[in-house]
NUSEMI-437637 format. One record per residue (C-alpha): residue number from 1; x, y, z; residue in three letters. Coordinates in steps of 0.2 Angstrom, whole numbers, always signed. Example, Ala and Ser with C-alpha at 12.3 -4.5 7.8 and 13.67 -1.06 7.14 Angstrom:
1	+62	-22	+39	ala
2	+68	-5	+36	ser
This chain:
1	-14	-311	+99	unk
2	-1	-317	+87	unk
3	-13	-318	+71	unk
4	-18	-298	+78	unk
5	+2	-294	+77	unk
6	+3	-302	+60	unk
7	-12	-293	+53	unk
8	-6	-275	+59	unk
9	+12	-278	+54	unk
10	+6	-284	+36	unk
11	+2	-266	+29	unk
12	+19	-259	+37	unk
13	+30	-273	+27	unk
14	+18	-269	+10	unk
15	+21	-250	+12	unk
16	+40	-254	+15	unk
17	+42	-265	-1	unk
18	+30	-252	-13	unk
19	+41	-239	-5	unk
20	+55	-248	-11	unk
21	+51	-252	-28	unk
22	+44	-232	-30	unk
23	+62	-228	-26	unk
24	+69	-243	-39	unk
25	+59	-234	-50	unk
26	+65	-217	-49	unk
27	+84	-225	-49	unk
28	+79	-228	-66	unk
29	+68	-216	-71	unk
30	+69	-200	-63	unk
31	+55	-187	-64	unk
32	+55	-176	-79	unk
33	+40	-165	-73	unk
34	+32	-153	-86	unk
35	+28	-137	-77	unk
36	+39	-127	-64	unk
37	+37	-109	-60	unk
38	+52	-107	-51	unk
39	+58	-92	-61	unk
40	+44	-81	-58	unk
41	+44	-84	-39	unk
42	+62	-79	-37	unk
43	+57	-62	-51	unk
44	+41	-58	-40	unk
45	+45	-63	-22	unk
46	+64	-58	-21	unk
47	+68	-46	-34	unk
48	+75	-60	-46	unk
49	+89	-61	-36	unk
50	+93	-77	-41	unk
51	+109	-75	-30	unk
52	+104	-70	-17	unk
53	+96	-87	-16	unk
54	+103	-103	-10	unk
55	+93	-117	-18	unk
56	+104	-129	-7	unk
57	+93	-127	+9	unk
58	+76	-127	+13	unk
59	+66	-112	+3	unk
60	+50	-118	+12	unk
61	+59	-108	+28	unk
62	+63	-91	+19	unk
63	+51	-77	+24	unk
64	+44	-78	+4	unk
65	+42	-98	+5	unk
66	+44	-106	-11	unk
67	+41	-125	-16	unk
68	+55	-130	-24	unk
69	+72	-133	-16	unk
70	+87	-144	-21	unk
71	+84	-156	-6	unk
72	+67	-156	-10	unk
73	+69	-159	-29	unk
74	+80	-174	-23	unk
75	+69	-183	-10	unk
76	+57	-183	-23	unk
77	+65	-192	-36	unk
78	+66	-177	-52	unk
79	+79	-180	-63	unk
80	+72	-166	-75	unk
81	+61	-151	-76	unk
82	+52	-140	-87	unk
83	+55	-123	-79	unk
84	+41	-111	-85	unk
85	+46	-93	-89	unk
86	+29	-86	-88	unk
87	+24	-69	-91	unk
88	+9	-60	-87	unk
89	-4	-62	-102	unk
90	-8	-44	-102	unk
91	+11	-39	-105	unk
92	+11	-40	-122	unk
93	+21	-31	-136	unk
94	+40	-29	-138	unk
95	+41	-28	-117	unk
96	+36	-47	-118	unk
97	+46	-52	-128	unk
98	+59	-41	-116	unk
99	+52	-49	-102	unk
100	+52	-68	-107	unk
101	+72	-66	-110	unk
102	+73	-58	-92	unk
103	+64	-76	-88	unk
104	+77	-86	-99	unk
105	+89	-76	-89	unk
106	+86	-80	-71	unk
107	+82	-99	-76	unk
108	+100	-98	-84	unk
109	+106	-90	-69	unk
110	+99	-102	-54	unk
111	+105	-117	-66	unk
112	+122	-109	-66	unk
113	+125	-105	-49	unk
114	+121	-123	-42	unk
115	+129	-134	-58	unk
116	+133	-148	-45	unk
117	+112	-149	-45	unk
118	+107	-142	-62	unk
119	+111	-143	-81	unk
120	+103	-136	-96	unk
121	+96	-149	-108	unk
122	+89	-145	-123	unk
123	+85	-163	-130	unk
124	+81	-180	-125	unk
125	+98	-185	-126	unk
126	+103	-171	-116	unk
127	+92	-175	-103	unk
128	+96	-193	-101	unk
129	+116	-190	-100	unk
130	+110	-174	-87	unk
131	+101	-190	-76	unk
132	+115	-198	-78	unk
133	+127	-188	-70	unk
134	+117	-187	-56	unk
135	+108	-169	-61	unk
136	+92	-162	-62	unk
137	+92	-159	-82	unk
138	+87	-138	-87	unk
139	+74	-137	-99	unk
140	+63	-121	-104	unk
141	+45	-118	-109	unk
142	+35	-102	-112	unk
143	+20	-101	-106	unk
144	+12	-91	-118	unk
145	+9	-87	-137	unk
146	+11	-67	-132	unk
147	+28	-69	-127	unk
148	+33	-70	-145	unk
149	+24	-54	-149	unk
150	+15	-63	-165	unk
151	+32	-64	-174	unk
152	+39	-81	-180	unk
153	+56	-73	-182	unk
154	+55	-71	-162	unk
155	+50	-90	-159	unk
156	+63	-95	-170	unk
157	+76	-87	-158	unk
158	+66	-91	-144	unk
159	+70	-111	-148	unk
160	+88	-104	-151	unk
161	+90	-99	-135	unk
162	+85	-116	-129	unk
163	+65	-115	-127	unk
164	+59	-134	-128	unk
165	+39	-130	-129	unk
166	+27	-115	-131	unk
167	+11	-114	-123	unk
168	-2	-108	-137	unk
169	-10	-94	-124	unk
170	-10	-90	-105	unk
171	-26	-84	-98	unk
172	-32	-72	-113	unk
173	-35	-76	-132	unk
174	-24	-68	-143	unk
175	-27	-64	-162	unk
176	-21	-81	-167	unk
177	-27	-94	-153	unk
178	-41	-94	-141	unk
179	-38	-95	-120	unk
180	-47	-109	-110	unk
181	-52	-93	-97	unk
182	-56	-79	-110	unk
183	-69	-76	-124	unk
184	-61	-82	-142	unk
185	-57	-72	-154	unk
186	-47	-83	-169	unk
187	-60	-97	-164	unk
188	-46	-110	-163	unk
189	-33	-104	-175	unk
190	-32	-92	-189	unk
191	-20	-95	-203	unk
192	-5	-86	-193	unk
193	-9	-98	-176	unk
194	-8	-114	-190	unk
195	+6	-105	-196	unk
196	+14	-104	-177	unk
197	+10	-125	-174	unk
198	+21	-129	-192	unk
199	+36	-118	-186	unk
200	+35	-127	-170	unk
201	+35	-143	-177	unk
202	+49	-138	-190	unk
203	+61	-130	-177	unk
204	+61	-144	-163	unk
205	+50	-135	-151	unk
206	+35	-145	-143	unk
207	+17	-137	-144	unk
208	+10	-137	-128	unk
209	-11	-135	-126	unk
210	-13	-131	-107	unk
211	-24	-115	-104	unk
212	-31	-117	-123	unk
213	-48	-117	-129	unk
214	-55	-134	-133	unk
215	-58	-127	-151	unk
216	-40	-120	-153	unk
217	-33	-138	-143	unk
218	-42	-148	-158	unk
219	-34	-134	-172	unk
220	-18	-137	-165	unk
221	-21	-157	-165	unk
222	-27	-157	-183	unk
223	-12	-147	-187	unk
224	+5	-154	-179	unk
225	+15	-167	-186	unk
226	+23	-170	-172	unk
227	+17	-173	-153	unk
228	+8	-161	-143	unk
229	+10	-159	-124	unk
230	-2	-153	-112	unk
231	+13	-148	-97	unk
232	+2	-144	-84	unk
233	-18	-150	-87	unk
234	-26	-163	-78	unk
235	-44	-171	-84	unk
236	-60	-161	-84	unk
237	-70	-177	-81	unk
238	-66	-177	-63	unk
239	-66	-157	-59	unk
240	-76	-147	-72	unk
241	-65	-134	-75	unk
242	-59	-125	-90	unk
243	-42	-129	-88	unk
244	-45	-145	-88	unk
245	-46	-159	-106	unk
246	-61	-165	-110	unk
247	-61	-185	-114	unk
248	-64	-183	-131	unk
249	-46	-172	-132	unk
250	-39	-183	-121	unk
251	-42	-198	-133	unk
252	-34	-190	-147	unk
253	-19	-182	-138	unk
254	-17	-200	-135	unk
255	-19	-205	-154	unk
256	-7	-190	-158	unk
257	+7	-198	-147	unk
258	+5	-184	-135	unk
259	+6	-183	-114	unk
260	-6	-174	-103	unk
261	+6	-170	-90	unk
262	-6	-168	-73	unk
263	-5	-152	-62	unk
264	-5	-152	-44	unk
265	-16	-137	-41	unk
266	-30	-142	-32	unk
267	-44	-130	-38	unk
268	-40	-141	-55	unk
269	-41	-159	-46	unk
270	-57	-155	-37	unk
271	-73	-146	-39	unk
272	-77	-144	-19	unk
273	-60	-136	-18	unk
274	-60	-124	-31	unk
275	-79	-120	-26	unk
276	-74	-118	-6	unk
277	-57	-109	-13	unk
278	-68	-95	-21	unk
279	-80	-93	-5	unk
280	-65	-91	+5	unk
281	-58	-79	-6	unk
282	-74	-68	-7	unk
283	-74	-67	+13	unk
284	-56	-64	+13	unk
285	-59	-49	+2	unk
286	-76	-43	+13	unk
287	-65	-41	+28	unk
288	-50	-35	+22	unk
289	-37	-49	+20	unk
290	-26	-58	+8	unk
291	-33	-76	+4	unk
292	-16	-84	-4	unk
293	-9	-91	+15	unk
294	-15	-106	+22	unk
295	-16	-114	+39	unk
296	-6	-106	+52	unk
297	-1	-95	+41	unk
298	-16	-88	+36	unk
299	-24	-72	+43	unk
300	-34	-71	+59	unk
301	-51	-69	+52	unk
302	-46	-85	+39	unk
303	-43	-97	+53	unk
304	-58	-93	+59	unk
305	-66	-95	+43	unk
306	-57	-111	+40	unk
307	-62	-120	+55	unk
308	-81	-117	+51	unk
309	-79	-122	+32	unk
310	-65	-139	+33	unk
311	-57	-138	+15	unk
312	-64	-151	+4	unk
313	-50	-166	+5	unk
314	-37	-166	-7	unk
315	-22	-178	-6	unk
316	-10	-189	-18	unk
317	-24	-201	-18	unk
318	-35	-188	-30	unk
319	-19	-184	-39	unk
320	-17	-204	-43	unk
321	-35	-203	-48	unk
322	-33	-190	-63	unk
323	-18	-199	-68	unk
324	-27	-214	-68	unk
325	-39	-208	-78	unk
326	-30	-198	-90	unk
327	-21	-216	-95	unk
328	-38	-225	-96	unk
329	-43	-213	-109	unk
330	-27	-210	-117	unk
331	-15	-224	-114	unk
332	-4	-226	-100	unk
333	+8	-219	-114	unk
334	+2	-202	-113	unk
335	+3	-198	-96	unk
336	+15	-188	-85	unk
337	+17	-175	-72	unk
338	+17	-155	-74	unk
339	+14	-153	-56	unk
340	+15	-134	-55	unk
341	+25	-131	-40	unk
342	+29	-112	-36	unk
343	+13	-108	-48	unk
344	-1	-113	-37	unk
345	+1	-101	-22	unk
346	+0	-106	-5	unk
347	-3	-123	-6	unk
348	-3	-141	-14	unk
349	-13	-157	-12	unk
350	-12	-162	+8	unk
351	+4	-169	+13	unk
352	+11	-163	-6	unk
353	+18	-145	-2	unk
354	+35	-145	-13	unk
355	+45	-154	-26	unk
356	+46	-170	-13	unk
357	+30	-177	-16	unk
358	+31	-188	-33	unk
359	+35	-202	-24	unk
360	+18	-201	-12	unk
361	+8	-202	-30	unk
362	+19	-217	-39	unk
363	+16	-226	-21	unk
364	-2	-225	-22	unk
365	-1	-230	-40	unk
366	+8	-245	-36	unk
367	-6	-249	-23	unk
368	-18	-247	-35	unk
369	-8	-262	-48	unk
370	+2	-251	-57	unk
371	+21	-260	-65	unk
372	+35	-254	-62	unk
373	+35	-251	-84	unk
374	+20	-239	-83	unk
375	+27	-228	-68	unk
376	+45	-226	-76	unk
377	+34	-222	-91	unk
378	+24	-209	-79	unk
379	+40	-201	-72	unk
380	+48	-198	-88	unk
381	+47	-212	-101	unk
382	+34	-203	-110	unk
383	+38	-186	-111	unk
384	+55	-191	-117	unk
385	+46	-201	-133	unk
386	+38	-188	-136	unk
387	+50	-175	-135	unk
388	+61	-188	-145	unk
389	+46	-189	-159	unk
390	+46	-172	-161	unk
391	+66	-171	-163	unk
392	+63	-185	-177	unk
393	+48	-173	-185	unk
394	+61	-157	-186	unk
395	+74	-168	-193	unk
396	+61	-175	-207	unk
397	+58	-157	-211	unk
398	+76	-150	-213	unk
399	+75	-145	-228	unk
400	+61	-135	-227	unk
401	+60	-116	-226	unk
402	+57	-106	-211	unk
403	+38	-100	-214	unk
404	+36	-84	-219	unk
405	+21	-75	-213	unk
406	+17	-57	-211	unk
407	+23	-47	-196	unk
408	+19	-33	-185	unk
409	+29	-15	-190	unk
């Protein structure tokens, strides 16, 4: 009996002390997570009124239920974030360009109205003396080569107003660089796209290749001087989707000194999921009823269907294993988290709903041998070399002239 008590208590004291050291490890190193769409949740589900919002109290409650909370960012260890001002891809013209500052502006606004949480950052230094003083440092990134409206002059003031990185494309191909999800039509990147990458590089701003075609990914890494990032990607090898980097891109983002920040969204992590995903969503729509709620909360006829087609498990355990092999293959250097929160609908990994689940991910990493080094490099060691590569890159090229290039009328 005593040698049975010992063996049961055994994994309890384990799971304490790997508990503990995840939580040394984000004393340290707090999160800097790549991917947040926080910004267009408050624009879409409560008329971006970013007021009318208290971030301070549990947004999982509110009768639009969002996953990211300042209790929630806490418990989970983030010390910085990325927050995304998407746009629709098929808002383009001068209204995106409109639109993306509306973004810029309710960011701004939510990160005003709760300065004891939040403050803007706009380089690495910035973000280490935000961590410092105990708040989640502000950064920005746009998701999306159309929200410049093909003008450098607009990306220039884009980094001026504080944009750290620039998607190349959302979800369709534009003139200059080719979507992962859409046919190509510059088959990688014309001379204006190359154009776009050297700008990027001159002005600060990181080039970020999540929702890119593989061809217009390796344009982009034959043209950068400095970093790229992928903010919210995780690795095709396990879930074959487009969205996903191929190992052969993984290898030389890792070679470039870039980090493959992995995304949360299940339909990325897991075939079986996004396969059963798009079932349930086709029955969804032959009877009539939304198929973005989950669980209890999803409608009648999707309970039903539910409890006769178990989702396909994923947990922090098929998180750790992307991770895993994202740092296999491009070194545990180029590795982070763009977890996606408020971007992937009504659901995350099981047991990851909201901003608190880092810490389940870094626990099972530690099972699995990781140091206490390569997690604080996870969390937020890497992205801030690289973001500090790319500030070094900019300097280097100080002298140079903004890149002229032909413009729309």
């Amino acid at each position: 009996m005593i040698l049975l008590a010992l063996l049961l208590a055994a994994p309890q004291a384990n799971d304490a002390a790997i508990q503990a050291r995840v939580q040394r490890v984000l004393q340290r190193a707090p999160v800097l997570d790549g991917h947040n769409d926080l910004p267009w949740e408050i624009r879409e589900r409560h008329e971006a009124k970013v007021e009318a919002i208290d971030l301070t109290q549990n947004t999982a409650a509110l009768p639009f239920p969002m996953q990211t909370d300042i209790p929630r960012l806490k418990r989970g260890g983030v010390g910085g974030q990325f927050w995304s001002v998407y746009i629709p891809a098929a808002v383009t013209g001068p209204r995106a360009v409109e639109m993306t500052i509306e973004q810029i502006d309710i960011a701004r606004r939510f990160v005003g109205a709760n300065p004891q949480a939040f403050r803007m950052a706009k380089t690495a230094d910035e973000v280490r003396a935000a961590m410092k003083a105990g708040r989640v440092a502000s950064l920005i990134g746009i998701e999306g080569g159309h929200q410049i409206d093909g003008r450098l002059s607009v990306l220039r003031q884009m980094r001026e107003l504080g944009v750290g990185y620039m998607t190349l494309t959302h979800g369709k191909s534009l003139d200059w660089a080719d979507s992962a999800t859409d046919a190509p039509r510059a088959n990688g990147l014309s001379d204006f796209g190359r154009k776009v990458v050297m700008e990027m590089n001159r002005i600060g701003m990181l080039v970020d290749v999540s929702h890119v075609s593989d061809a217009t990914m390796a344009a982009a890494l034959d043209v950068t001087k400095a970093p790229v990032i992928a903010s919210h990607s995780s690795a095709r090898a396990l879930a074959d989707r487009p969205r996903n980097i191929p190992d052969d891109l993984l290898r030389r983002i890792g070679a470039n000194g870039g980090v493959v920040m992995v995304n949360f969204y299940p339909a990325f992590l897991s075939k079986a999921w996004a396969d059963w995903d798009r079932e349930r969503s086709v029955y969804a729509r032959s009877v009539g009823v939304p198929a973005d709620a989950y669980g209890a909360k999803a409608p009648a006829p999707l309970i039903e269907w539910d409890r006769t087609h178990p989702m396909p498990r994923v947990d922090a355990a098929t998180v750790a294993d992307h991770v895993e092999h994202v740092a296999k293959v491009a070194g545990k250097g180029s590795v982070g988290f763009g977890g996606d929160y408020d971007g992937i609908g009504g659901t995350g990994p099981e047991g990851m709903s909201g901003v608190d689940s880092y810490p389940l991910v870094l626990a099972e990493l530690a099972r699995r041998g990781w140091s206490d080094a390569d997690l604080a490099g996870l969390t937020s060691g890497n992205i801030l070399r690289a973001i500090e590569q790319a500030e070094a890159v900019a300097k280097s090229m100080k002298d140079m002239k903004p890149i002229d290039a032909t413009e729309p009328d």
